[in-house]
KOLLONU-655414 format. One line per 3 residues: number of its first residue (from 1); their letters; for each residue x, y, z of N, C-alpha, C. Coordinates in steps of 0.1 Angstrom, whole numbers. Layout:
BEGIN
NUM) A) X Y Z X Y Z X Y Z ~ ...
***
This chain:
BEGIN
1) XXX) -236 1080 1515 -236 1073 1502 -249 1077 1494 ~ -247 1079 1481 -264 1082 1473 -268 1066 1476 ~ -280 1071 1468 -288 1059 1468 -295 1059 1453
4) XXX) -297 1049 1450 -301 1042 1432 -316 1050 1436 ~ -319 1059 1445 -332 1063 1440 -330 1079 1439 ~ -319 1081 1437 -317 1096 1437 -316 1108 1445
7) XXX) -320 1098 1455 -318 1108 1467 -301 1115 1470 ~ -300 1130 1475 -285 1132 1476 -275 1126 1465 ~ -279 1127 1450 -275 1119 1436 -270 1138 1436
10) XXX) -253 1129 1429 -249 1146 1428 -244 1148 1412 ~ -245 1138 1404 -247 1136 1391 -257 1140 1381 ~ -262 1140 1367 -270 1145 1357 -283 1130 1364
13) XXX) -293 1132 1362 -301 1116 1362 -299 1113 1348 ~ -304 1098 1348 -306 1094 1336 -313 1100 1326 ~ -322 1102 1320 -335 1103 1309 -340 1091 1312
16) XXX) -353 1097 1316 -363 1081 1319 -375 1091 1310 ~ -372 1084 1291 -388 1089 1287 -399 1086 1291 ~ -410 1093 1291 -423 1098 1290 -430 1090 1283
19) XXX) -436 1083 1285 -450 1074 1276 -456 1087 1266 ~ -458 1081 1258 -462 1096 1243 -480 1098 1251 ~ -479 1110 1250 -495 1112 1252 -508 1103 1246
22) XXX) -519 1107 1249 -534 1095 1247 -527 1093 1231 ~ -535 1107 1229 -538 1117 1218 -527 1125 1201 ~ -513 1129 1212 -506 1141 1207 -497 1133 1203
25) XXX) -490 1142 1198 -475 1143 1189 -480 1131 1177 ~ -467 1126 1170 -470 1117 1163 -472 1106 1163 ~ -483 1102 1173 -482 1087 1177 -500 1084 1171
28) XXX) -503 1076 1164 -514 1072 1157 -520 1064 1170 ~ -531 1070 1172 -540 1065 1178 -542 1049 1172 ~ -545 1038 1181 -548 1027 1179 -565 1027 1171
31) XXX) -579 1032 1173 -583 1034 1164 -584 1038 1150 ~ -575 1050 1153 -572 1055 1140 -563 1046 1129 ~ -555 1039 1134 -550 1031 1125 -556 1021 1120
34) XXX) -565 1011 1128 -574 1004 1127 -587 1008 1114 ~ -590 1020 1119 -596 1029 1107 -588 1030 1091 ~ -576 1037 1089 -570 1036 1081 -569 1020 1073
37) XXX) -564 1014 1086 -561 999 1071 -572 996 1068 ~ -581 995 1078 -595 991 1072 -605 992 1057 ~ -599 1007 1058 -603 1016 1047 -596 1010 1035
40) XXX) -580 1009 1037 -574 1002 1025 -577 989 1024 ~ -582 979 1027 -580 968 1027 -594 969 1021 ~ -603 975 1023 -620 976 1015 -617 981 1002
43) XXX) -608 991 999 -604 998 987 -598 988 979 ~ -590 976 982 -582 967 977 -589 959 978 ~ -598 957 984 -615 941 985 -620 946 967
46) XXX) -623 958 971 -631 961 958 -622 965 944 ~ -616 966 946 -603 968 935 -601 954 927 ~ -601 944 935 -599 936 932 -613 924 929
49) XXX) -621 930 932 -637 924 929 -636 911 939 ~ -632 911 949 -632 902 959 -647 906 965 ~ -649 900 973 -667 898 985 -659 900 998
52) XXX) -664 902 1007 -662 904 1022 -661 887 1026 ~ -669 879 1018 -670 862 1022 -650 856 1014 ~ -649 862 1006 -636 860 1002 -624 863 1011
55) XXX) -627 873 1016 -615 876 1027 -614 870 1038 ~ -627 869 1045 -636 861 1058 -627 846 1057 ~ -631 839 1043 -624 826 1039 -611 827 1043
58) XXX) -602 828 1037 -591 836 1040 -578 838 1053 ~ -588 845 1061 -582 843 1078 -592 837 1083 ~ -601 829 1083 -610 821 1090 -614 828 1100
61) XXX) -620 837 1094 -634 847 1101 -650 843 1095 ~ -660 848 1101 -667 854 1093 -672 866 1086 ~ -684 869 1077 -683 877 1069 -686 892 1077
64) XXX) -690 890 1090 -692 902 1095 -681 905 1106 ~ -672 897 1105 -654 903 1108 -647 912 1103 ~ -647 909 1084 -641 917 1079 -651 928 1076
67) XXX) -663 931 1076 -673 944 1078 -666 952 1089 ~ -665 944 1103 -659 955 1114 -645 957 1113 ~ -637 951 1102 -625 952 1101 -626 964 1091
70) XXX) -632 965 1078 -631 976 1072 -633 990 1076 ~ -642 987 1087 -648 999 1098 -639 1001 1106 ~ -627 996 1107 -621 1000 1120 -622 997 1133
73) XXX) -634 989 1134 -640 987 1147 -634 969 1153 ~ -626 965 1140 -617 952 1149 -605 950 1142 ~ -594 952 1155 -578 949 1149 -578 937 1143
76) XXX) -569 939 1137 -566 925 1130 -549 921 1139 ~ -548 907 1132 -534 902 1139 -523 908 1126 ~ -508 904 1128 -503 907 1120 -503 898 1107
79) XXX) -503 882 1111 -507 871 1106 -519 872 1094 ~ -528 878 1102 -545 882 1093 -542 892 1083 ~ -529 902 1086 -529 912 1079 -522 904 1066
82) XXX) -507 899 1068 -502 894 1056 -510 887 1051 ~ -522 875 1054 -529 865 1048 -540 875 1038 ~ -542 885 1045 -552 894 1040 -545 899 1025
85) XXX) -531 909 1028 -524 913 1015 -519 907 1005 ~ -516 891 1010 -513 879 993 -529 876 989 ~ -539 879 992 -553 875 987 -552 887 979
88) XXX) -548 900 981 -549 914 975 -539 915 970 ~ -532 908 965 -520 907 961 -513 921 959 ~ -512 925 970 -504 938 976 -492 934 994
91) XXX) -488 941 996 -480 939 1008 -488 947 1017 ~ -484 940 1031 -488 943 1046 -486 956 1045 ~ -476 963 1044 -466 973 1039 -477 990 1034
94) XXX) -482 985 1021 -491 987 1016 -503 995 1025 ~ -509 980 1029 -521 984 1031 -522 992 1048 ~ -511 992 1056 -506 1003 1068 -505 1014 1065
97) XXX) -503 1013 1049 -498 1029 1047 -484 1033 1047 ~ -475 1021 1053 -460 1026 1055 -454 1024 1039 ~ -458 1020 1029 -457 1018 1021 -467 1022 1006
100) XXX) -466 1032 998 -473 1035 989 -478 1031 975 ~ -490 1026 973 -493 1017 961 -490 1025 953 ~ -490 1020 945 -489 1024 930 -504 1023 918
103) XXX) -500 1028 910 -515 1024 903 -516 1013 900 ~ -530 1011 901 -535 992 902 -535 989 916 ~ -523 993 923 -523 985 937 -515 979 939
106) XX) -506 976 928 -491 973 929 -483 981 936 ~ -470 974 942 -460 978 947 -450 981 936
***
């Protein structure tokens, strides 16, 4: 009789995918994305003549949260993110990037 480990299996195997590499194909690095909203969410701080202490208020951080948040250097929740995009009055959407502003910053 086979066995559920494949042994003497006289069938196709399943497909058991591959975890996406560190690095490759098109899978965004967890910094790199971190970087990216960061970037938009500073562009949209200042767009909107907001302070770093305005956003901080906000998700109940402080002001040197959203500094390492613009930097890339701290995830945010997804919660922090939407709280973040109604203060910028833009969408989550938006500021990921899955979604492209418009001029002003509007959707």
């Amino acid at each position: 009789m086979d066995s559920p480990q494949g042994h003497g299996q006289t069938g196709p195997r399943p497909h058991c995918p591959r975890p996406p590499e560190k690095s490759g194909g098109n899978v965004m690095r967890v910094d790199e994305l971190n970087s990216k909203i960061g970037s938009r969410i500073r562009a949209f701080r200042i767009l909107r003549g907001l302070s770093a202490d305005d956003l901080a208020e906000v998700i109940g951080v402080k002001k040197n949260s959203i500094t390492r948040i613009e930097a890339g250097r701290l995830s945010i929740t997804a919660a922090q993110l939407v709280l973040i995009a109604q203060k910028l009055s833009t969408t989550s959407s938006v500021l990921t990037g899955e979604q492209p502003a418009t001029e002003g910053g509007e959707v």
